[in-house]
N, C-alpha and C positions, 0 to 999 in steps of 0.2 A: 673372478667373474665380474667383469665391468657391466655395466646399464648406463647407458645415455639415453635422458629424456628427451624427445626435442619436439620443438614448438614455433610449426607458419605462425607469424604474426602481418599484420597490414592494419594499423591503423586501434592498435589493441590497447593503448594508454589506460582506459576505463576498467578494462577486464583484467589485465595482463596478472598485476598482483596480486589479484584471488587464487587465479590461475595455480602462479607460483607457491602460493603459499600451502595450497590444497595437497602438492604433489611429496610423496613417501620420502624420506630420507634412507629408513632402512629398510630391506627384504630379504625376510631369510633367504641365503644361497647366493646373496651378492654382496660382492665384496666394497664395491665404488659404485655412487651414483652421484651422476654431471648432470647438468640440465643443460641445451644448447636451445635457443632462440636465433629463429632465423625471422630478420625483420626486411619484409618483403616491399622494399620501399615506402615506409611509411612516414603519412608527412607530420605525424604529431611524435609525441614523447617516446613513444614506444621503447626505441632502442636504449635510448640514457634510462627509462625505468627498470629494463633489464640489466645494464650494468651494476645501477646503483643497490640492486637488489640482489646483487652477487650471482649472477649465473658466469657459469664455468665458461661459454663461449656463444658467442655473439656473431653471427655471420648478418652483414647489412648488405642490400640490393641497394646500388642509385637509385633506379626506377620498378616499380611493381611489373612484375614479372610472372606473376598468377601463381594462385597455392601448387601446381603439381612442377613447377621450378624451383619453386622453394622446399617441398616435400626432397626431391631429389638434390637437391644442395645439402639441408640435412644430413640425409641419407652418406653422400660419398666423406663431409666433413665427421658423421659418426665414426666410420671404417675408419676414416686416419689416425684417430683419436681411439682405437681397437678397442670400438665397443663391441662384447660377446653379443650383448642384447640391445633390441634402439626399438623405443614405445615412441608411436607418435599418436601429441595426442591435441587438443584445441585451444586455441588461447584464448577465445570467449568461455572459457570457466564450462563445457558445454557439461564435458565428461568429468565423474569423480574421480581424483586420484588414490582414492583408496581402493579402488577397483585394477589399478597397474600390477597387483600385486598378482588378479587371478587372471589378466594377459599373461604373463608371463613364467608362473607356476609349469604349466606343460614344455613351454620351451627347457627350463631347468627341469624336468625330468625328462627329458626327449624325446616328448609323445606326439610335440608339431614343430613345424620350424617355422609357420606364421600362425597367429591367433588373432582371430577380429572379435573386438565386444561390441556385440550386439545389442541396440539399445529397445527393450520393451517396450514398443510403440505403442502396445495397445494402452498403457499406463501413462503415456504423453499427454495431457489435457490439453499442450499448447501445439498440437500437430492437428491439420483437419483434417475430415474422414476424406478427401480427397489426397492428401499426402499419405497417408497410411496404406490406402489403398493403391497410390501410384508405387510406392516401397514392398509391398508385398506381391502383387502379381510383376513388377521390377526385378524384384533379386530374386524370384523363383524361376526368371528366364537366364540369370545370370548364374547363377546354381547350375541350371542344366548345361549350357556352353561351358563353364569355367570345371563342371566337374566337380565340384565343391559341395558342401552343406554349410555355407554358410548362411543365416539367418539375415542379417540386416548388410547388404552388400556393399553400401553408398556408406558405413560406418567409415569415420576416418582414426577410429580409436584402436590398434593397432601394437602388435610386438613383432620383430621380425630377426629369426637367431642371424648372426651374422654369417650362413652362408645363405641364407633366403638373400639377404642385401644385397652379398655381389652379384644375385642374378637380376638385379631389380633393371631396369629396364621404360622410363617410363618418357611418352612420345606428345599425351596429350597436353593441350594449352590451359582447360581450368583444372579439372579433377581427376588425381589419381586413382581413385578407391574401384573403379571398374577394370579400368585396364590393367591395375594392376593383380587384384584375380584373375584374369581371362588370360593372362600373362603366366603366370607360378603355378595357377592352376590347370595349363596346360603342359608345364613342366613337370605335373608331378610332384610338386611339393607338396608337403602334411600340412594341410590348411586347415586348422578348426576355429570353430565360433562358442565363445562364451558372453554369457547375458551378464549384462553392466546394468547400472540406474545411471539417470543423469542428470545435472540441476535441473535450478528453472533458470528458466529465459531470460537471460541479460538483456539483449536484443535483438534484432532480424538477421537473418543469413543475408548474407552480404555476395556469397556464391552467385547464387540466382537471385533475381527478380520476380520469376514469376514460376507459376509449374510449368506452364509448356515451352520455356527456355529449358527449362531443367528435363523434361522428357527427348525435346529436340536433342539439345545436347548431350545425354547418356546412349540414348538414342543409336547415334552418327557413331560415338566412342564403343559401342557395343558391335557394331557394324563393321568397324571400320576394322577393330582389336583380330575379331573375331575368323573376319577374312584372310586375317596377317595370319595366324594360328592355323586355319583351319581352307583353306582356299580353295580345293579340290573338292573339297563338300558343298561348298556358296555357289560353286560356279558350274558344278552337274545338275547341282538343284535345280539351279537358273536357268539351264542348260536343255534339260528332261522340259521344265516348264512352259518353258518355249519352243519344243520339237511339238508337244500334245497337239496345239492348235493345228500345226503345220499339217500332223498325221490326219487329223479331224478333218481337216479342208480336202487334204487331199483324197481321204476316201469320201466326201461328198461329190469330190467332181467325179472319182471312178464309177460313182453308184450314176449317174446320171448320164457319163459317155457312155456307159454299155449300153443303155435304155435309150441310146440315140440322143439325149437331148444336152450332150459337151458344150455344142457354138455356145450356150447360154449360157453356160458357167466356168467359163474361160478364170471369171476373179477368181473363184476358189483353188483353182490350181496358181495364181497368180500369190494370193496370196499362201497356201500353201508350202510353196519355194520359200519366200521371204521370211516367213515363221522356220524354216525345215535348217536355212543357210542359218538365221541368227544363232539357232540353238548347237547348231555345227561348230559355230566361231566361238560359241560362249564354253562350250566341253574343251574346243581348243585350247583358249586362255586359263581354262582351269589347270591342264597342264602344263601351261608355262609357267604359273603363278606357283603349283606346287613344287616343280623346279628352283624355282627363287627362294620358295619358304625352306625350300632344303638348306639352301644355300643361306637364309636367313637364320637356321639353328647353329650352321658349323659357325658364325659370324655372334653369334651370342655366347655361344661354348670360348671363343676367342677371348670375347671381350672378359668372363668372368675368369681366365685364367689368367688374362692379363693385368686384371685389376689385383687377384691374389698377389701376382709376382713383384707388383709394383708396390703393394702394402710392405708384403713380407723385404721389399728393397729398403722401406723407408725404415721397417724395423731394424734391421740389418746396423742401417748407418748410423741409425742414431746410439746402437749401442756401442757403436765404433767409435763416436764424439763423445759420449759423457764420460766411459774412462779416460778419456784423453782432456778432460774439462777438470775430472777430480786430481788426477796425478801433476796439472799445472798450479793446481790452488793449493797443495800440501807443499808442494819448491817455491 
């Protein structure tokens, strides 16, 4: 049983080595653990301090590319390197690595095939009651879409067994941690949440700026995910929403033509039509959209049996090359 640790990095020079130093060597039920650092173009030390500090592999961006490129860089250089398990986890020293042990405890007994540690917000001193609060009534919308019990949703602390990985799937430009619940968790994957601690604060998130970058932006990602998932629902919603008024208008103007007095409410039936056609064309789109998403499942089913057949190729070959490597060094 392999474990690859791996870790976005951007600019982590200051942190990195704590980081590194924090994380388990051994855990009952696994046999190898790698650490891989992906340094996400960064313009300070970062990558030579991973070197120098022996991690197993080193994946470098030219240019920064945002954590959820890097998360998924990770991710598919984990699979090559056949890891059974891959924790991801912060290289601002966020999360403990003594806690990797109970990510991944369920995966080795078979109880989930992803597990998120959930960090005990309410024990955060250095979170304000406006974050705590944007994090709780947040992943309790993200819960109910995603299907999940997971507690802390925006957690990027993370085990994922390696066939959770090949379905992983991730579209967004900063942060993976929502879409890709709303993602696995529409698939059906065993998702659960265990409670983690986590240091104190190195420094500021670097993610966002502000909260309502961070709500915009989860926001749009939860919107956007969710439609992709779920289309036929978004757009009858949208759909019913927009027929209401129409029906409303329109039994105002029939209440009034009977009563003789129509000429005058000419708008209501005018407007009526125009509420009646949009929510026409938006139930329309719904089933075009679920159409597509059909056609969006058999194209992800593809891809994860493709990425299977292409691992199991490269295992293949390579066991074909090293006895052909030991049989030349013995002649």
């Amino acid at each position: 049983m392999k474990l690859i640790i791996q870790i976005p990095c951007y600019n982590e020079e200051k942190t990195l080595k704590l980081c590194l130093n924090d994380l388990p060597r051994q855990i009952e039920g696994i046999d190898e653990i790698e650490i891989l650092v992906v340094n996400d173009g960064s313009t300070d030390r970062t990558g030579d301090i991973a070197r120098s500090l022996g991690v197993d592999h080193v994946i470098s961006f030219s240019t920064n590319r945002g954590l959820a490129r890097a998360f998924m860089a990770g991710i598919e250089k984990s699979l090559e390197e056949r890891a059974d398990i891959i924790v991801n986890t912060d290289a601002d020293n966020q999360y403990r690595g003594e806690d990797i042990v109970n990510l991944v405890t369920p995966i080795l007994e078979g109880k989930a095939d992803i597990v998120v540690g959930s960090r005990q917000l309410d024990k955060i001193s250095h979170f304000s009651w406006i974050k705590k609060m944007l994090n709780k009534y947040g992943s309790a919308l993200v819960r109910k879409l995603s299907r999940t019990n997971v507690a802390d949703t925006v957690s990027g602390f993370r085990a994922y067994s390696r066939e959770a990985a090949l379905r992983i799937n991730i579209f967004s430009e900063f942060s993976y941690t929502l879409e890709n619940l709303l993602q696995l968790g529409n698939q059906k994957l065993r998702i659960l949440s265990v409670p983690v601690l986590v240091n104190p604060r190195l420094r500021e998130s670097r993610l966002f700026h502000s909260n309502l970058q961070f709500v915009s932006s989860q926001f749009s990602t939860i919107l956007r995910v969710y439609t992709t998932y779920k289309p036929l629902r978004v757009f009858t919603t949208l759909g019913i929403l927009t027929v209401l008024p129409g029906i409303a208008g329109m039994i105002r103007f029939l209440y009034y033509y009977f009563n003789g007095q129509g000429r005058g409410h000419v708008q209501s039936l005018i407007f009526s039509l125009a509420f009646l056609v949009l929510g026409f064309l938006l139930l329309i789109f719904g089933l075009i959209a679920d159409v597509i998403g059909n056609n969006r499942k058999l194209i992800e089913n593809a891809l994860y049996r493709l990425r299977k057949l292409e691992l199991e190729f490269r295992k293949e070959k390579e066991k074909a090359i090293h006895p052909a490597k030991k049989t030349a060094k013995k002649n």
